[in-house]
C-alpha positions in Angstrom: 81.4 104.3 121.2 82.2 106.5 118.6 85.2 108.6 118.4 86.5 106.9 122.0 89.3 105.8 122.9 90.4 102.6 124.7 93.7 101.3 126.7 94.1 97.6 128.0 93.5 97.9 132.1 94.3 94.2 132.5 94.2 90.6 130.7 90.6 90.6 130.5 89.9 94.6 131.4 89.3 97.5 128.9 89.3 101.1 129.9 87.1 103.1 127.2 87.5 106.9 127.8 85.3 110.1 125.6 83.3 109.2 122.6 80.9 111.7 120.4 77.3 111.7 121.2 75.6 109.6 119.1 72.7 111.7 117.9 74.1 114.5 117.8 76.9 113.2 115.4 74.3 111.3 113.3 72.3 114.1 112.9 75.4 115.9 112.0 76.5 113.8 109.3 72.9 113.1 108.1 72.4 117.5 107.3 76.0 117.2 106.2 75.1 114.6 103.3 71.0 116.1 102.2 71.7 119.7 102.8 72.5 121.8 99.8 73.9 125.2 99.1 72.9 127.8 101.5 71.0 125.8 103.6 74.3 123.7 103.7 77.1 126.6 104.3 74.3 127.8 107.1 74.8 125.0 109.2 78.1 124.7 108.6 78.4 128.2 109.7 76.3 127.4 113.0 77.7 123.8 113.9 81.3 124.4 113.5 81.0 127.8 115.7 79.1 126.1 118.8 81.6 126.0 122.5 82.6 122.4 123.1 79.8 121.9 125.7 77.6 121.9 122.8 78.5 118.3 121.3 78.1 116.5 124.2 81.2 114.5 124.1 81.5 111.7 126.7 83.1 112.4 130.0 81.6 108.6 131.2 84.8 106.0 132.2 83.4 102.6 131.1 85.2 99.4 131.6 84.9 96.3 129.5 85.0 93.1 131.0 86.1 90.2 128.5 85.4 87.5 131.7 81.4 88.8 131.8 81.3 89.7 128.5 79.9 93.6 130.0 80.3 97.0 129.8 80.5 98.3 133.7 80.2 102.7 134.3 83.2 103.6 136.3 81.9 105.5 139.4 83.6 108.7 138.4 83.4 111.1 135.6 86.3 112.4 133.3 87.9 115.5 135.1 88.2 117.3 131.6 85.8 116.9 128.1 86.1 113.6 127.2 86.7 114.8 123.5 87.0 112.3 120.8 89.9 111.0 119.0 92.8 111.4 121.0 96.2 111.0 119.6 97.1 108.7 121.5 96.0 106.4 124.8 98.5 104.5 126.9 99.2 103.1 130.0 102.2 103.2 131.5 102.5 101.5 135.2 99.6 102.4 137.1 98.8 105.7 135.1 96.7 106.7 132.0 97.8 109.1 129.7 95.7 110.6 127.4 96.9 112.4 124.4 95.3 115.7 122.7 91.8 114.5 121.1 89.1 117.2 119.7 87.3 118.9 122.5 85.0 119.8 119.4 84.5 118.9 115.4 88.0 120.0 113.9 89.7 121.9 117.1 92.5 119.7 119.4 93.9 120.2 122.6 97.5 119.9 123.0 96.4 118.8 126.4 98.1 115.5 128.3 96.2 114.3 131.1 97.4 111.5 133.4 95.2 109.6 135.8 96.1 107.2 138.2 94.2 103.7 137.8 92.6 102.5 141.1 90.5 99.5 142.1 
């Protein structure tokens, strides 16, 4: 759940929305931390440079349920890179509005996109 965000659905309902892929941003942070000079300015070079399909960021909706104590998939996929670290995540009436967010390590959208919550 890294790098997600999350908006209150309901009183016992959480919307959880993009999110890094896990191995890919442990791996990451593992070469960033060992690797040294030019080994180090190398992948720097190579990671940093890669389209945003590359990281794998989520595009999975997942719902958390306080009442069942689970995590439930949400039958449909994000319409746009899930990205990580929006600026910001509300609700406001029956819509979601989600806020810029990288679409890859160190580049944001200025992107808004609004979706309509339905049961």
């Amino acid at each position: 759940m890294l790098g997600a965000s999350a908006v209150q659905l309901g009183p016992q309902s959480v919307l959880l929305l993009g999110g890094v892929n896990y191995e890919i941003f442990n791996d990451t942070l593992a070469k960033l931390s060992n690797l040294k000079g030019e080994a180090l300015s190398d992948f720097k070079k190579h990671y940093f440079s890669q389209p945003p399909d590359y990281y794998q960021f989520s595009r999975v909706q997942m719902e958390y349920r306080t009442d069942i104590d689970r995590w439930l998939p949400l039958n449909s996929k994000l319409p746009f890179n899930g990205g990580a670290g929006p600026v910001q995540v509300i609700r406001s009436g029956e819509y979601i509005y989600h806020f810029g967010g990288e679409i890859k390590p160190v580049v944001r959208t200025p992107d808004i996109y609004r979706g309509e919550i339905g049961r």
